[in-house]
C-alpha positions as CSV (number, residue, x, y, z in Angstrom):
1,X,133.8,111.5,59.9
2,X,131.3,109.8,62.2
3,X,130.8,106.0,62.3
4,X,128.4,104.5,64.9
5,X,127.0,100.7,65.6
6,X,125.3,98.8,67.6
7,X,125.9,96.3,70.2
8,X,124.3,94.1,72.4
9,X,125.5,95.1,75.7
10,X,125.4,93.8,79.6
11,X,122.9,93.6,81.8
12,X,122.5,97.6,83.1
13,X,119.7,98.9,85.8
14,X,118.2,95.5,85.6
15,X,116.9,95.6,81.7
16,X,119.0,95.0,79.2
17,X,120.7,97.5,77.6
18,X,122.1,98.6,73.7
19,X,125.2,99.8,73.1
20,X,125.4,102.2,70.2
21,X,128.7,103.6,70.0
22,X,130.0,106.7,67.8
23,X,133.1,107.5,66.4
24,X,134.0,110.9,65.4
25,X,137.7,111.6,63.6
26,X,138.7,115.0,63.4
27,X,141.7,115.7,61.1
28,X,144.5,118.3,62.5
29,X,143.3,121.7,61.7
30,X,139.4,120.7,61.7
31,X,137.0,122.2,64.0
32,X,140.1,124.3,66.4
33,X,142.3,121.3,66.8
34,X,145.9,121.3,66.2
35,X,146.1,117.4,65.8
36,X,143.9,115.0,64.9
37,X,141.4,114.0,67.5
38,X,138.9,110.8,67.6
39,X,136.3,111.1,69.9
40,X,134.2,108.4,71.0
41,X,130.8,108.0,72.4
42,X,129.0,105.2,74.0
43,X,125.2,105.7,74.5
44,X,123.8,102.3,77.0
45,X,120.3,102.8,76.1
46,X,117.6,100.6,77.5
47,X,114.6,100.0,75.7
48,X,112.6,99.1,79.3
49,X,113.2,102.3,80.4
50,X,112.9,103.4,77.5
51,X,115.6,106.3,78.5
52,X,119.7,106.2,78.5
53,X,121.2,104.8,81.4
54,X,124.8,105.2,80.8
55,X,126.5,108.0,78.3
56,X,130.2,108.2,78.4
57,X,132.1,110.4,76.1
58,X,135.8,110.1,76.0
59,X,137.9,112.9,74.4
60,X,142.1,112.5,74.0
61,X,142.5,115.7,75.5
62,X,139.8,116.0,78.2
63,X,139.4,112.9,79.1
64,X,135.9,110.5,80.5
65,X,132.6,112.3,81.1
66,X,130.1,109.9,82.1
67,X,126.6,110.5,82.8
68,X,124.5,107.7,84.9
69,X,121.4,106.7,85.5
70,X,121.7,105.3,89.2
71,X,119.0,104.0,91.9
72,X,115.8,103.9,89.4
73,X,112.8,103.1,91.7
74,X,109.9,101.0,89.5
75,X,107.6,102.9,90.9
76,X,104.9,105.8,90.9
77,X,106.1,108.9,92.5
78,X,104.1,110.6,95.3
79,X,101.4,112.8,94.0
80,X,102.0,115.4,96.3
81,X,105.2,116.4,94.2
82,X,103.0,117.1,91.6
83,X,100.5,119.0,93.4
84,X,100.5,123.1,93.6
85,X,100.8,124.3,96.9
86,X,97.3,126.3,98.2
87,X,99.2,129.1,99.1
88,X,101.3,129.4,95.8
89,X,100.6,133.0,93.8
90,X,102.0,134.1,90.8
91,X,103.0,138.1,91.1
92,X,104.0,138.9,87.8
93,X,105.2,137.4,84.9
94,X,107.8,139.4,82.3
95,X,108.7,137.5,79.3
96,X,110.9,139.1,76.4
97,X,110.6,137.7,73.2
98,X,113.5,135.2,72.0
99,X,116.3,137.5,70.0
100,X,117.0,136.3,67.0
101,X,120.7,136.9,65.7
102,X,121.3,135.9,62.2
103,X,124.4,134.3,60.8
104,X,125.5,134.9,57.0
């Protein structure tokens, strides 16, 4: 079962952030657990930015993972990053097709 909402949240990376939070419950035997598990996730998404700056998943039984969007610079990046070196060659190239496995 999944339940999520939304919330107004603090101040984050100077714009204003939304909290939307979701809540999964897992019942004992569901999806390889041996007790029932919630897990919940906070997403801090700022609408500025237009990108997440905070995601922080907590599990009973492994704990906080938090991903975070630190030191954003309001600014355009140098164009050199984006620039292909003169001396840059491509050699050869060897794709293989995607395999496709099928599940019944």
């Amino acid at each position: 079962m999944q339940h999520a909402s939304h919330i107004d949240g603090p101040n984050r990376a100077q714009s204003a952030a939304v909290l939307c939070r979701q809540t999964s419950r897992y019942p004992a035997g569901s999806a390889g657990f041996k007790v029932a598990q919630t897990v919940v996730i906070d997403y801090w998404y700022s609408q500025e930015l237009q990108s997440f700056v905070l995601v922080q998943q907590l599990r009973p039984f492994n704990g906080v993972q938090t991903i975070t969007l630190r030191n954003i610079r309001r600014e355009n990046p140098d164009l050199s990053l984006f620039t292909i070196p003169n001396d840059f060659r491509v050699d050869h190239v060897h794709m293989e097709p995607p395999k496709t496995v099928y599940v019944l």
